[in-house]
N, C-alpha and C positions, 0 to 999 in steps of 0.2 A: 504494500500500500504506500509508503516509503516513497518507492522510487515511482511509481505511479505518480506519487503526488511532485515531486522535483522536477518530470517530466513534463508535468502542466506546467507549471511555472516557469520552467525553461522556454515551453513551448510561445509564450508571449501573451498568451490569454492573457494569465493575472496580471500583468502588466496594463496592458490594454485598457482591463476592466478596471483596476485601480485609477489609471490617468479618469476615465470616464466618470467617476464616483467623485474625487477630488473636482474635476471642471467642473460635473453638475453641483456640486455643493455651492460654489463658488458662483453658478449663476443662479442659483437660487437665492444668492445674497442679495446679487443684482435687482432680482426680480422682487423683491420683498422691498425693496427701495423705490421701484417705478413706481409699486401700487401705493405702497404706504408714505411716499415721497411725490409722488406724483399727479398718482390719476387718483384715488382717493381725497385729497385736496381739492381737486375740480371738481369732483363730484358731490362733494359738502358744498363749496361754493355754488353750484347750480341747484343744492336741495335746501339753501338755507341757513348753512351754516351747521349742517350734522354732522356730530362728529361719530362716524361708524363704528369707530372700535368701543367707542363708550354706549351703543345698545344691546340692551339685555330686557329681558323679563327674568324679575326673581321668584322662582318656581315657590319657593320658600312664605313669599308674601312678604318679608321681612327684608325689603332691597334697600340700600344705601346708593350714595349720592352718585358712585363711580363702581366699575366694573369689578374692581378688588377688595371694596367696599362688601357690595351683594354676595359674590361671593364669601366673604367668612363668613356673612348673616344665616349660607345656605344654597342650595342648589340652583342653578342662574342657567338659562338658557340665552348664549352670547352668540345673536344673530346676527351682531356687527362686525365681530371676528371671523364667522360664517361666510358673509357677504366678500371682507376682503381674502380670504384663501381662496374663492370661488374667481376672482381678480388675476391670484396669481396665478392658478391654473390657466385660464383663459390667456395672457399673457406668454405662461411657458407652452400651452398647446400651438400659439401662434405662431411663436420663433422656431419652434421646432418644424411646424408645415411649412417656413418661410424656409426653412436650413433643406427640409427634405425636398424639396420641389424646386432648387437650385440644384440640388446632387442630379436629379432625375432628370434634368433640364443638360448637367453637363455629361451624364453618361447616353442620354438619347441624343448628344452633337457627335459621338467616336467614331 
């Protein structure tokens, strides 16, 4: 199993995979910045002035003023924090149909 396993790793996979893991992390920093630096912002600015990450409903009944607040009061259901992961998904599904449809674009010119 041993050598099995050296043999992968030599093979370049975990390499590979590793680079992959590390870059995604790395743009998933990126992407938390667009939404929560970015487009969140505009989009409070066009609803008012809401700030997303501060709505909850405290399941509890017992909610305080802010989202860490309701929480120690009790069980909070945070659909402002919902709304923006749902941001960065949408963001990271994008880049990536914008990355893959570039590759498809340059192996459909060979």
């Amino acid at each position: 199993m041993f050598k099995d396993f050296k043999a992968f790793v030599n093979q370049g996979n975990a390499m590979d995979l590793a680079v992959g893991v590390v870059i995604g992390a790395a743009f998933g920093k990126i992407v938390d910045s667009v939404v929560n630096d970015i487009v969140m912002p505009l989009i409070s600015l066009a609803t008012g002035g809401v700030d997303f990450s501060q709505r909850f409903i405290a399941l509890s009944g017992q909610g305080g003023a802010t989202l860490e607040e309701a929480r120690k009061a009790g069980a909070v259901l945070a659909y402002g924090n919902f709304i923006q992961t749902v941001f960065n998904f949408l963001v990271i599904a994008f880049s990536i149909f914008l990355v893959v449809r570039q590759i498809n674009k340059m192996r459909a010119g060979k």
